[in-house]
N, C-alpha and C positions, 0 to 999 in steps of 0.2 A: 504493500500500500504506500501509498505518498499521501500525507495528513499534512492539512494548511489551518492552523487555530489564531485567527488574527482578533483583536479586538474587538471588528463588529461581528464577523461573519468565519467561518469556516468550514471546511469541505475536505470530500478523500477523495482520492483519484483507484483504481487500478491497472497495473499494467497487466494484460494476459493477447495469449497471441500476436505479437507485436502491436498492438495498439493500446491506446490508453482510452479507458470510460471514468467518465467523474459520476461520481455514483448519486442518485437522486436520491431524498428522503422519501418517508413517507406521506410529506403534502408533495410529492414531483418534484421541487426544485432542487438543483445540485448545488445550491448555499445552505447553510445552514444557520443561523442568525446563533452567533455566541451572545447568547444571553440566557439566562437559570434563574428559575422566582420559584418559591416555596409560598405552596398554600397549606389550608385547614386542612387541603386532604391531601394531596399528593405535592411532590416534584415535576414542574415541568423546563422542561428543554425547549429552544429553537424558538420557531414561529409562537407556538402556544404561549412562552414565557413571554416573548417581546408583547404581545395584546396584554400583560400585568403589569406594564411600564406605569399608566395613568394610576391606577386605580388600586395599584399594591407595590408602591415605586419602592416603600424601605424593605421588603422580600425579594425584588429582584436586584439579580446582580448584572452590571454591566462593564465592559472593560475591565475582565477578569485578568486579563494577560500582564495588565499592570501591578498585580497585586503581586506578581511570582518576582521571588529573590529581591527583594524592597526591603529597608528599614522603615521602620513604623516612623521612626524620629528623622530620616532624611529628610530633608526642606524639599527638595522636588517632589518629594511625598507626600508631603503636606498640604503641598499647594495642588494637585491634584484632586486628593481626599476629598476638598472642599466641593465640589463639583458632583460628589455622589450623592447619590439619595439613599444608599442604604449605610448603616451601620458598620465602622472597623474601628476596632481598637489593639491594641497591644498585644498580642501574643506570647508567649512563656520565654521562646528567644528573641524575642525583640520585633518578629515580623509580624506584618499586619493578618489579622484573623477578620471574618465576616460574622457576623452576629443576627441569626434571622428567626423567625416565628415559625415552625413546621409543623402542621397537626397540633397545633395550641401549646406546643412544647420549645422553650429557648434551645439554638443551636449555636454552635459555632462552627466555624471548617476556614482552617488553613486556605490558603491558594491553590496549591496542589491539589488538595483534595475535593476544589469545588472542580478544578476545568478535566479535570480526569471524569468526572459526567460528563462533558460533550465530548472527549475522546472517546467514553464508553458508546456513545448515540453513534459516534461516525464508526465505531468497528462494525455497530450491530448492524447498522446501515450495508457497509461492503461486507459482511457474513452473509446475509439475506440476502443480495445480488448474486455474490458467487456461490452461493450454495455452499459452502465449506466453510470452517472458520480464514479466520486469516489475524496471524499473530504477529509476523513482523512488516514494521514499515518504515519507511524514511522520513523524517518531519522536518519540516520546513521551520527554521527558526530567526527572527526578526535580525537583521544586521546589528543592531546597535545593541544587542542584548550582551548582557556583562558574562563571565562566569559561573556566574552564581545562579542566575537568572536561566541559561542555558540548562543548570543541573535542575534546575526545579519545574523548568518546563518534559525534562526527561522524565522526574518523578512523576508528574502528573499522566503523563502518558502512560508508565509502568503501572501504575493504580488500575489505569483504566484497560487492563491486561491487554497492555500491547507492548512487547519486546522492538524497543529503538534499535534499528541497526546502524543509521548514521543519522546525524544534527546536520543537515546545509542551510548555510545562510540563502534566505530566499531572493536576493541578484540572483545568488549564481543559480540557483534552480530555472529561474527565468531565462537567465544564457544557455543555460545546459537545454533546455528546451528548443531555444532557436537552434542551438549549434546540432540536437540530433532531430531536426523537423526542416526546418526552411532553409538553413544556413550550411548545411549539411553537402548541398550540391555547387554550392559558394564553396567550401572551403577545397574544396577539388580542383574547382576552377579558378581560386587562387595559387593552388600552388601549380596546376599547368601553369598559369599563363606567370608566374615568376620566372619559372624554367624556360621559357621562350624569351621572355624580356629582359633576360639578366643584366643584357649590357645597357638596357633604358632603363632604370629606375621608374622614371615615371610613368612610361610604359606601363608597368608591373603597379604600381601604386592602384593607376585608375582602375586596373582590372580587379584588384582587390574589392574597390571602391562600387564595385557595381551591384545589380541589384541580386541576388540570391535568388538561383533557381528553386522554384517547390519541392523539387525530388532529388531523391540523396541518390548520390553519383557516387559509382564504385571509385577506387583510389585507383590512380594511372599508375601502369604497371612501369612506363618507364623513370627512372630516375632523375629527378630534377636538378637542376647545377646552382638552384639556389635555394633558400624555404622563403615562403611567402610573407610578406607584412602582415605582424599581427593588427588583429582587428581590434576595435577600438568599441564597444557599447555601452550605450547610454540606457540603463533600465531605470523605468520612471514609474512608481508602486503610489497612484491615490488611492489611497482605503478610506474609511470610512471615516478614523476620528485621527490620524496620523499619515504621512505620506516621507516619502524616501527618495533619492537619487543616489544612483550609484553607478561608479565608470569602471565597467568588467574589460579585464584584456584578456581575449581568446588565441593563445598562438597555435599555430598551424605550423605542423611541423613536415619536413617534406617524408614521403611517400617510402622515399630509401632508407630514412631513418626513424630507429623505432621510438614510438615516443617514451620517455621515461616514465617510472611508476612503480609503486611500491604495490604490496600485496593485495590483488582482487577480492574487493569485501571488506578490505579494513574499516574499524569504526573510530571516527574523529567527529570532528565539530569545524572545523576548518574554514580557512576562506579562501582555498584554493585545490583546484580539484581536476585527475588527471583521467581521462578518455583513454581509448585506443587510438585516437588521431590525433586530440585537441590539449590543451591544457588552459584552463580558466584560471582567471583571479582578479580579487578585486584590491582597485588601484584607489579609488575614493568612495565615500557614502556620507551622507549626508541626511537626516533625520531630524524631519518637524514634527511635533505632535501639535495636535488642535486643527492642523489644516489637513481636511478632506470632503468626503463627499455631505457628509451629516450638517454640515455649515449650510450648503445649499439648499436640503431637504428642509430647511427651519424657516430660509427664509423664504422660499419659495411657496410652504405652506400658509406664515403670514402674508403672505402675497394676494394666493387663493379667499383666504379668509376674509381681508378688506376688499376682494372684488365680488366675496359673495355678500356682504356687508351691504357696497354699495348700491348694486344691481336688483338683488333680491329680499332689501329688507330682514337679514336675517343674521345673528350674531352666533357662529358656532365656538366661538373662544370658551365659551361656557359649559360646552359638551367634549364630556370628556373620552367618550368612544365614537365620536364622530373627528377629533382631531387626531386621533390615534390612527383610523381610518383613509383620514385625507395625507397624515404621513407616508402611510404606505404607497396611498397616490401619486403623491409627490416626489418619490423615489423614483417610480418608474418612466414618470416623464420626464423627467432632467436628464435623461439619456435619448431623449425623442429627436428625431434629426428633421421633424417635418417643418412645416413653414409655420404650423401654431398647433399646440399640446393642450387637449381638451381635458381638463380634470373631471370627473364626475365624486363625490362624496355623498351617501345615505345619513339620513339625521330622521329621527321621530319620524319614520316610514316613507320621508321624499326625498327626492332627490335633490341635488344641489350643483349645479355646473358652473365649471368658470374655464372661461378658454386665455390659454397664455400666449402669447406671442413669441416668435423667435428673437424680437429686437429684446424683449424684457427676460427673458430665458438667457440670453448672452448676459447682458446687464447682472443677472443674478449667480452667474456663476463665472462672472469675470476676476473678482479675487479670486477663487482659490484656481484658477487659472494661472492668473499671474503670479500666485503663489508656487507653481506647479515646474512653471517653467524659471522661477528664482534660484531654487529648490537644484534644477538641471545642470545651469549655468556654475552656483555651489561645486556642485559636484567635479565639474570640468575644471575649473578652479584648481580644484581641492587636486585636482591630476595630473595639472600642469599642460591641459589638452586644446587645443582650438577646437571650436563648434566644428571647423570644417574637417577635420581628423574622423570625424562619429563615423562608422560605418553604418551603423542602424540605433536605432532608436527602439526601444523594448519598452511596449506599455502593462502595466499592471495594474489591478484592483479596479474596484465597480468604479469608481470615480475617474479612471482615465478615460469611459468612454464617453463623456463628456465634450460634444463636439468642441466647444470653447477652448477645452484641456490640449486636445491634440489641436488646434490652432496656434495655440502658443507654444506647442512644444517643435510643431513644424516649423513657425519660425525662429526657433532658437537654431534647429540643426537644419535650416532648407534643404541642404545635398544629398541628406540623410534617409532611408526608408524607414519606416512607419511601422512594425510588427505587434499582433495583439495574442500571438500563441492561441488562435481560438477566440477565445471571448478572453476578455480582459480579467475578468475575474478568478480565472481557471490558469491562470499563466502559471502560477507558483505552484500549484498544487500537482500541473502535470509536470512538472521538470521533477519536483519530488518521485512520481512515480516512475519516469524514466530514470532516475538515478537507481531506485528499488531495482528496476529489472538487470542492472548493468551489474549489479552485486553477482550475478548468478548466470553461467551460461545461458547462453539464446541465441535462438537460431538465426542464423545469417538470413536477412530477408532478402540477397539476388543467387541464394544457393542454398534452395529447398534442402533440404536433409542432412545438411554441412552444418554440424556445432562449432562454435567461434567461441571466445571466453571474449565481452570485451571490459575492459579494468577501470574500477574506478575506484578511487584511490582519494582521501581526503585527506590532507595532510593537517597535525593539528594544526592552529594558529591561537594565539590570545587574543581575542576579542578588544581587548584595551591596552594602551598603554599600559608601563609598569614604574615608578619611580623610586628616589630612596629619599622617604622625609629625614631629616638629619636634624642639630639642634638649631633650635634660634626658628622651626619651622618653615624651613625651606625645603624643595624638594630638587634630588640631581636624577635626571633620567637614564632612565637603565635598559629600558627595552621598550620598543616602536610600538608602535599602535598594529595590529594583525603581522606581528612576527611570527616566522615558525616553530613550532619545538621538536626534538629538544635542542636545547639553546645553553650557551653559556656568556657572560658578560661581568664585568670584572670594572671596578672605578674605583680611584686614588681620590681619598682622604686629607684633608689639615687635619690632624690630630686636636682634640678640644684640651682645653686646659684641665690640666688634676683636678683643683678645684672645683671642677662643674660637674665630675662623676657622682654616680652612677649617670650615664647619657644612653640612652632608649636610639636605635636605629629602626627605622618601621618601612618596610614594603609594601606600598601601595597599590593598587589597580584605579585609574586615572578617568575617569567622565570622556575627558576633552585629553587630545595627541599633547604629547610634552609639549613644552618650548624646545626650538631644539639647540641639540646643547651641541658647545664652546667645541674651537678645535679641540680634540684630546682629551675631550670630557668624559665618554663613556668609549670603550675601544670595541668595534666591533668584532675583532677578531679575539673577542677573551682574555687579551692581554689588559694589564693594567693600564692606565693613565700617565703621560710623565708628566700631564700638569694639572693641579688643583682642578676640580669639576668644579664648571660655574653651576651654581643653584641658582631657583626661581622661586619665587613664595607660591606658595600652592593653598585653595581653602580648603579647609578641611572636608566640606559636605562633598566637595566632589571626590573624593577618594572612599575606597573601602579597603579595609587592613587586610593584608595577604599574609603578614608572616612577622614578630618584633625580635630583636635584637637584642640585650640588654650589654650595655659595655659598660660591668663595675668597678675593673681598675685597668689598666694598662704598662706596659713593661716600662724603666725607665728609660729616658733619650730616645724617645719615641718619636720617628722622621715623619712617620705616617700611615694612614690606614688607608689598607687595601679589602674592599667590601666585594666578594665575589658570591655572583647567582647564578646557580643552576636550575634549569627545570626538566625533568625527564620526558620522553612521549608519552607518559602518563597523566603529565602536568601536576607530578613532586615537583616541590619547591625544596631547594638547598639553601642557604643562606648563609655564608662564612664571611667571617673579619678577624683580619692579619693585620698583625701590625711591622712596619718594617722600622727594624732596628740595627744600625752597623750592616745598611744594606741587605739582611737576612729577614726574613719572615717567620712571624712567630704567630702560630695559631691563639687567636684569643675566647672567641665566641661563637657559634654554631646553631642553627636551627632547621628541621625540618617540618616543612608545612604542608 
């Protein structure tokens, strides 16, 4: 399976027979609204839950996803909180717990343990399709999500008895989508047409640059004399209450040569992932909350409601399952491409019409438009990339299909084509399933009865930067934002004054990419520093503790400390400081995390 559990909505896909199906619920559609409300008599899930928004708002829960690997006390926690209508308070270790009414009895449930119900709903969902159970699947997990946040999105999936066989961050799901469906017959024909163009560059550039056949093309048996320019994608994720950009580089490796990769099936969490052909990774991402498609749906429905106001004499702001109603309404036209989008809404047994136009339909979903393509731009930024570098453009989530959205994302990238992987909503969920299938031989689809193994491979990476807070509260960085592991990385010290012992060394996990540091600040090849690390002040709420230190005394004529981290492919933390004395190193203090 490939499982997509986002904020508003979520969905499972299957791979079987080379094709992928996003499996429908039991109301038919193949979303599923991530939402859970507890009543007097049961638990409902999905659509059911979202109709107890008005009328049992502190029993339902929404924006579950937010609540995994949080401190209850983080300030962007807080400021969040304020925005919900149901009950969190404090948990035993510090994370936020939900507090609801169930069958007339007070509950409480963890984070994990609420969204592990809609994991439960989407297995039972693809059991019932397939006829068989189906226990392992690949899930789709948000780019900006911390470490911590990752494991608890895994726990909640394990509850909800589904064995994770690998975490991808949902870009590359989205890439890995184009690169084995549309892009598939492009990367063929990039690397012929390099091998013909070797001696024109530009040549070879455009041919890169073109537009991607539909059908996957076998690899050319002759050998190429050069490999192709990677490609360069722009994946643009509007969801519902948060939206994302992020710049995937897909390299294409020639035909002669094999591409690298570690063992078929490995389990990571990575942000870089290896094909039989291709190798993915991301270069920037970029992550707004607040801007998506749910903005539109609010205003668009005040919209409706002062033109049914005007028109028909009739005020539904007071009805409470008639604006619930026109919601849903509202939803589905903001994606209408016709020249005016007829709402109809039921109240006290009439009807109630109001027709939108395309000029005010633009007007109302011109922010988060221009949001959409800010968001892009970010991204490109954040990569070092001109607009005109994009090879394609990868849209995602119900809010990309927003004609306005892709207006503005057409002209951020004009040269660029346009890809929806299907329907926009379904982008993430099937690159998920296609990754599932890649874990396990399948059959070569131009050579019936010919098994192929092809590899994918996820190499870890950390999710966040990593720093060393030191004293006086500054922070020296230590290791990059989605570096690989395992890793080692090593920084020189001023030794603090006697006086000021016992001094605390704390390893951090970073919000926001270091500052970057000074020549010779951190060494990336392991070795030490030969100059003092410049620090930066760092606040506190944006970090979470990885691992502390304690330096209670240290040797005399002490020149300096040498603080060295290790992480294993397990993602063990090592933690040692040395201090060098007469030139030699002297083990002082040591921690594993």
């Amino acid at each position: 399976m490939g499982l997509d559990l986002g904020n508003t909505s979520c969905s499972v896909a299957v791979y079987r027979q080379g094709a992928v199906d996003v499996i429908a619920n039991e109301q038919g559609s193949r979303t599923t609204p991530s939402c859970i409300a507890f009543t007097e008599v049961e638990t409902l899930l999905g659509e059911s839950a979202r109709s107890q928004l008005v009328r049992n708002k502190e029993n339902t829960i929404v924006d579950g996803l937010r609540l995994l690997g949080r401190e209850y006390d983080d300030e962007d926690f807080q400021s969040e909180m304020a925005s919900w209508r149901f009950n969190v308070t404090k948990g035993k270790d510090g994370a936020p717990q939900v507090n609801v009414q169930l069958k007339g009895e007070a509950k409480s449930f963890a984070a994990p343990r609420l969204l592990s119900l809609l994991f439960g709903r989407l297995r039972a969902d693809a059991d019932a399709w397939a006829n068989e159970p189906m226990k392992e699947a690949v899930v789709a997990v948000p780019a900006d999500f911390s470490e911590r946040q990752r494991e608890a999105l895994k726990e909640a999936a394990q509850i909800g008895a589904i064995r994770v066989k690998l975490m991808l961050p949902a870009p590359l799901c989205v890439a890995l989508l184009y690169g084995r469906t549309v892009g598939a017959g492009a990367g063929a024909a990039a690397a012929t047409a390099s091998a013909a163009a070797a001696e024109t560059p530009a040549a070879a550039a455009a041919a890169a640059e073109g537009h991607p056949s539909p059908s996957v093309a076998p690899a050319p048996t002759a050998a190429p004399t050069a490999a192709p320019r990677p490609q360069q994608l722009l994946v643009v994720d509007v969801g519902g209450s948060s939206s994302y950009a992020a710049v995937v580089e897909r390299i294409l490796p020639s035909p002669s040569v094999a591409a690298p990769g570690a063992v078929p099936g490995a389990e990571g969490a990575g942000d870089g992932v290896r094909t039989a052909t291709d190798v993915y990774a991301i270069r920037s991402c970029v992550v707004e909350r607040g801007l998506g498609g749910n903005n539109v749906d609010v205003l668009l429905r005040a919209h409706v409601v002062k033109e049914i106001r005007r028109r028909q004499r009739i005020d539904l702001s007071d009805n409470a399952r008639a604006m619930s109603r026109l919601l849903s309404a509202c939803q589905v036209a903001k994606h209408s491409t016709m020249p005016q989008a007829t709402i109809t809404v039921e109240a006290d047994g009439a009807d109630y019409v109001a027709t939108v136009s395309r000029a005010t339909m633009e007007d109302l979903t011109g922010s988060t438009a221009m949001g959409a393509a800010a968001l892009g731009a970010r991204a490109l930024a954040g990569a070092g990339l001109d607009a005109s570098r994009v090879d394609a453009v990868l849209l995602a989530g119900g809010g990309a299909r927003m004609p306005r959205v892709q207006a503005a994302l057409a002209a951020l990238c004009p040269a660029s084509p346009m890809h929806f992987g299907g329907t926009a909503e379904e982008s993430v969920v099937r690159g998920a399933a296609h990754a599932g299938a890649m874990l396990k031989p399948m059959v070569a689809p131009d050579s019936p009865g010919e098994e192929r193994v092809v590899s994918l491979c996820a190499r870890r990476r950390l999710p966040r930067a990593l720093g060393l807070v030191a004293e006086g509260g500054t922070v020296v960085p230590l290791v990059e934002v989605r570096a690989a592991v395992p890793l080692e990385r090593s920084v020189r010290l001023a030794p603090p004054d006697a006086t000021s012992l016992p001094v605390l060394l704390t390893l951090v996990e970073m919000a926001l990419p270091p500052v970057p540091a000074a020549d010779g600040a951190a060494a990336a090849d392991g070795g030490a520093s030969e100059a003092a690390a410049a620090a930066q002040p760092v606040a506190a709420s944006a970090c979470r503790v990885v691992a502390s230190l304690a330096l209670r005394a240290l040797p005399e004529k002490t020149e300096a400390l040498v603080v060295k981290l290790r992480i294993d492919a397990e993602k063990r933390v090592e933690l040692v400081c040395e201090a060098l004395v007469g030139g030699e190193a002297q083990a002082v203090a040591s921690v594993i995390a």
